[in-house]
N, C-alpha and C positions, 0 to 999 in steps of 0.2 A: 459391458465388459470393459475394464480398465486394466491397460497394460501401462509396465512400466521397466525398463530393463537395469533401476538399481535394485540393490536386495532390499527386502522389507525392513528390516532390519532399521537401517537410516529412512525410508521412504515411506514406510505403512501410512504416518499422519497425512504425510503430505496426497496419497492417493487416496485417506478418508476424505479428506479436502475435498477434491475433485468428486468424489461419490457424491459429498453435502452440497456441493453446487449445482452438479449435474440434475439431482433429482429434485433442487428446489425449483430449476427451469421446469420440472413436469408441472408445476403451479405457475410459478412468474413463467413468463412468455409465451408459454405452450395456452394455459388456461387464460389467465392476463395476459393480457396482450396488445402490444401498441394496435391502432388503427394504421399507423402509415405500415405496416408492415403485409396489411390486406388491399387486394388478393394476393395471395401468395405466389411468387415469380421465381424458380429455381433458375431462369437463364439469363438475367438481367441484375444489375444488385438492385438492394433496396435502398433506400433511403430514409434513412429513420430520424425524428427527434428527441426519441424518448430512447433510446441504449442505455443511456448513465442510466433510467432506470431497471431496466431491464437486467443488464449485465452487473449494471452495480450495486444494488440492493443485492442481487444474488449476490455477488463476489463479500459482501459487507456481511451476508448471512452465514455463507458459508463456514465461517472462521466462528461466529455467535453461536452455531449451531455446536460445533466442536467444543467450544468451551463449556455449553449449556451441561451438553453432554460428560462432562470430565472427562474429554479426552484430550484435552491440554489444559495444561496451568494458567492464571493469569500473567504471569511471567512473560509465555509464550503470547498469547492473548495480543500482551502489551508489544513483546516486538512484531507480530503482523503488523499492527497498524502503526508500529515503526516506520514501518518501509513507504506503507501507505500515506501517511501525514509527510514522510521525507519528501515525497515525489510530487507530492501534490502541493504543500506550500515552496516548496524549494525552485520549482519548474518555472523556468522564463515564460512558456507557452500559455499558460494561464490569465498574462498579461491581452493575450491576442482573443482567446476564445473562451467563451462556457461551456458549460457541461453538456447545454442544446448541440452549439458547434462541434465540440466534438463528436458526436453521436453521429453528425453528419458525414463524418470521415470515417466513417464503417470500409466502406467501399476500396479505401485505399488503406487500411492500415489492416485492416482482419484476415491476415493470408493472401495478401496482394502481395505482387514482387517489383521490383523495378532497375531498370537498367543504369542509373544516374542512382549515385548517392544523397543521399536527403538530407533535410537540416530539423530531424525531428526533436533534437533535443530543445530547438529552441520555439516550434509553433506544436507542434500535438503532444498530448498525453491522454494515455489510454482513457474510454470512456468506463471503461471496469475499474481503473484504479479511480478517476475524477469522479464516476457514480459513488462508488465505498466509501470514501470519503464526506459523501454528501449524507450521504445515509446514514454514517455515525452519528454527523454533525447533529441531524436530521431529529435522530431518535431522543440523545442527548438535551435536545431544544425542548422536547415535548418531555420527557421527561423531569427537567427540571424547571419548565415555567409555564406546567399544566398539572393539575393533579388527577394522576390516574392515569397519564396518557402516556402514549408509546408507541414508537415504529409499530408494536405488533399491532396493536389497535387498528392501525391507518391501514394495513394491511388486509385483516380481517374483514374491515369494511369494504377497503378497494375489493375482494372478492365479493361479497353481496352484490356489491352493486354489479359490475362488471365479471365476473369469472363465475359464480352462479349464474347468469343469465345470459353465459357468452358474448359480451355486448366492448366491442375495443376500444381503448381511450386512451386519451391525448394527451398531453403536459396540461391544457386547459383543464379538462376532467379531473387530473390529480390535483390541480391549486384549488377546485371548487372541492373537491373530497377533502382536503387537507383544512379549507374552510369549515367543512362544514362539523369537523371531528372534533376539532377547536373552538368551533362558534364563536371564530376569529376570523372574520375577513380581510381585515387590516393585516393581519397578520400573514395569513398565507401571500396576499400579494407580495407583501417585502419580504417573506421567504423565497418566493419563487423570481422576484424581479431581481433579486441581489445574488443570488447562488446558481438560479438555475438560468435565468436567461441572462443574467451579469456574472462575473468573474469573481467577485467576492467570495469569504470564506465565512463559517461559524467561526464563534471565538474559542478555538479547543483549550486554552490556556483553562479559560475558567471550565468550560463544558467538564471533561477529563479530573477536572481539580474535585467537582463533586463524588466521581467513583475513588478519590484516592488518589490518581492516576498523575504522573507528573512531566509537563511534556519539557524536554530541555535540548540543547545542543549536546550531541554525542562524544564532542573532540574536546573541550574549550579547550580556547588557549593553545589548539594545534596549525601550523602552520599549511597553507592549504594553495594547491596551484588550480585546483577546479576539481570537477566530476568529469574522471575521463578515464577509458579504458588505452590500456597500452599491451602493445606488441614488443616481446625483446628480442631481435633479431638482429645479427650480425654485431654483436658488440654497440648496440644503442635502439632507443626505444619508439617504437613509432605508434602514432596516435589511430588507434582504428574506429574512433568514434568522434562524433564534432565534438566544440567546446560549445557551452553553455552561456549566452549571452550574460555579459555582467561579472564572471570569472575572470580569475586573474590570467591567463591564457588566453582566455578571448579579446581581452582590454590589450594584451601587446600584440595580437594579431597571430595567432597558432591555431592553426586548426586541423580536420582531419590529412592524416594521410603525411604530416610533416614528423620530421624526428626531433628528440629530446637527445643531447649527445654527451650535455654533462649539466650538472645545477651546482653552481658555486664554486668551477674548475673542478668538481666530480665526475669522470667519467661516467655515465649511466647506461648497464647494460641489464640486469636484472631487478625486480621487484623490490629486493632488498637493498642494490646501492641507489634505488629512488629515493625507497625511506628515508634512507639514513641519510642522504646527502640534504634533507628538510629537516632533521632531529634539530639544528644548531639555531635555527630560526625561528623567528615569531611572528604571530601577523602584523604586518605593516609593514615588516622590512623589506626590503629591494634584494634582487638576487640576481646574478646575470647569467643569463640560461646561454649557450652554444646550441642552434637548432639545425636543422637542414631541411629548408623548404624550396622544391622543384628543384632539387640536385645542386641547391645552390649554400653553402656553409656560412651563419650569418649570427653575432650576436645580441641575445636583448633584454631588457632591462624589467624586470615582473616587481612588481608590488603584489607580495603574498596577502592571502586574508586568512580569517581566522574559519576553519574547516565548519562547513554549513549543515554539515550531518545531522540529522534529528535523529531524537529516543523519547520514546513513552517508556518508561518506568513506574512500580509502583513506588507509592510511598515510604512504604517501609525501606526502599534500596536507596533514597534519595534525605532518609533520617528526617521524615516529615511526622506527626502525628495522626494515626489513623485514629478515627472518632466512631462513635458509634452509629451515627446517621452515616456515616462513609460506610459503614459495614453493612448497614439495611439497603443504601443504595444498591449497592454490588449484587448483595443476593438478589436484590429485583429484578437486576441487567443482566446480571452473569451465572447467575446462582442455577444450580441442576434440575433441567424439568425429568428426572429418571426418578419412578416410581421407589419409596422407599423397598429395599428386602430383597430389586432385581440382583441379577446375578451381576459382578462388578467386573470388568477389565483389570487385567494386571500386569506390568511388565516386570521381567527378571532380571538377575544384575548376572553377568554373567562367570562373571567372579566369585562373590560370596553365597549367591543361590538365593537370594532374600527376595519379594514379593513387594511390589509397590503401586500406588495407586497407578492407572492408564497415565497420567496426565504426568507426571513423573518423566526429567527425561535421563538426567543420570542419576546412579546412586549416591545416596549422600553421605555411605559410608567411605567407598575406596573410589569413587570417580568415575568407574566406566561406565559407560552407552547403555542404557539399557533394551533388553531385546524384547519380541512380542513371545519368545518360546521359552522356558526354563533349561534348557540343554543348547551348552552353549557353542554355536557353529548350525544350529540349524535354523 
């Protein structure tokens, strides 16, 4: 049963979402399944090595599954693993741990609470979002420097071996399975020595570049003080999240819990005199911030950079040439496993009454949202 308390309306995809992950664990984890996770202990945590795959091969499928399905566009496709490639190469923490390490912070990070504020921006990142990522990477690799091969493949077999015969296994299990798919052993070891138990990443530049796919900075050329959430209260803005080692906040010494009071003699109390008080600047320029850190009013000197935001875009939005080998790939990776003649999903505009494919998210005649019913308000 999936609840959700906004209207379907904006949230349908996102609760198919959740459907395609939930029910891909009735296979990954439930069937396959780590060893460290046996015997099963409801009163003590586990301690796992292997969650990145666990949690992130699902989290990675979930989204593949939706697209398979045309229930989203590549568009959409692309900004998921926007968010995903953002966080994952962008994240100071990746410097400290792998995808093993974090799996091992299950225990503290999966609906643990704590009394002290943390500094998770700069040591953990989720092992769902650092699994997904590997998993793209993962499939992308075998994909284009194997023929024939694919996540699914590895997959497939990881079930004979291990989920037909109920039999649990280990990252060591998966680098000899990954060997043996490849009839690359050289190869799985430095897959697995460099991503999974070192911090390194695939090269998405090029991976991405064979679907078409183009990975770039979101902002260029936008003038940037970090990745930080703010609070507007009381006529000035305060930090309710850390700064991000290596940020231009973090380098002059701001962190959670201190205020922002003006940027550039701007007063700053809302969202929009933040913005605006950065419009006039560029990265590398110097700005001098008014802050108030422990009740005490102090000012300082930021060297802005240029906004680190990533986007995967396709080609065509980015005026690249899509080719026709780009066009065979995709339908290999993305292309609809839905039998021709079934019955198709549709969404409606709630405007002009027009019919559009599921994946479809506004209309591209007059603009509006489109809904999952023909009658509009229901």
């Amino acid at each position: 049963i999936l609840t959700n308390s906004k209207p379907l309306k904006t949230e349908a995809v996102e609760n198919l979402r959740v459907l395609a992950h939930e029910f891909f664990h009735a296979w990954n984890v439930e069937r396959l399944r780590p060893a460290s996770l046996e015997p099963f202990d409801f009163e003590n945590e586990n301690l796992s090595d292997e969650l990145w795959f666990g949690e992130g091969v699902t989290n990675y499928y979930d989204r593949l599954v939706l697209r398979r399905a045309g229930i989203i566009s590549l568009d959409k496709f692309a900004k998921e693993f926007s968010v995903v490639l953002d966080k994952v190469l962008n994240t100071p923490s990746r410097r400290h741990f792998s995808p093993v390490d974090m799996s091992r912070q299950a225990a503290f990070a999966d609906g643990a609470s704590f009394r002290d504020p943390l500094n998770h921006e700069n040591i953990f990142i989720s092992y769902y979002t650092y699994g997904a990522a590997i998993s793209l990477g993962l499939d992308l690799v075998l994909r284009t420097e194997f023929e024939n091969l694919s996540l699914d493949d590895f997959m497939r077999l990881l079930w004979q071996k291990f989920g037909r015969t109920e039999k649990p296994f280990t990252n060591d299990d998966l680098q000899k399975l990954l060997a043996h798919l490849t009839r690359d052993k050289k190869f799985a070891a430095r897959f697995f020595n460099e991503h999974i138990y070192g911090n390194a990443l695939p090269d998405y530049d090029r991976l991405l570049g064979a679907a078409g796919l183009f990975l770039r900075r979101k902002n260029k050329g936008k003038a940037w003080l970090g990745k930080i959430e703010l609070l507007y209260e009381d006529g000035k803005a305060k930090l309710k999240s850390g700064t991000e080692a290596g940020s231009p906040l973090y380098l002059a010494g701001i962190d959670r819990n201190d205020f922002i009071l003006s940027i550039g003699e701007k007063p700053i109390s809302s969202k929009e005199e933040f913005d605006a008080a950065l419009e006039g600047y560029s990265p590398g320029d110097q700005v001098i911030l008014e802050v108030e850190q422990h009740a005490k009013k102090d000012t300082v000197a930021v060297t802005l950079q240029e906004d680190h935001t990533l986007e995967i875009v396709p080609y065509e939005q980015a005026g690249l040439a899509v080719t026709d080998e780009i066009r065979a790939f995709r339908e290999c990776w993305l292309g609809s496993r839905v039998a021709k003649g079934k019955i198709e999903l549709k969404k409606y505009c709630p405007k002009c009454r027009r019919d559009f494919a599921f994946e479809f998210e506004y209309c591209p005649y007059d603009g509006e949202m489109l809904g999952i019913t023909p009658s509009k308000g229901e």
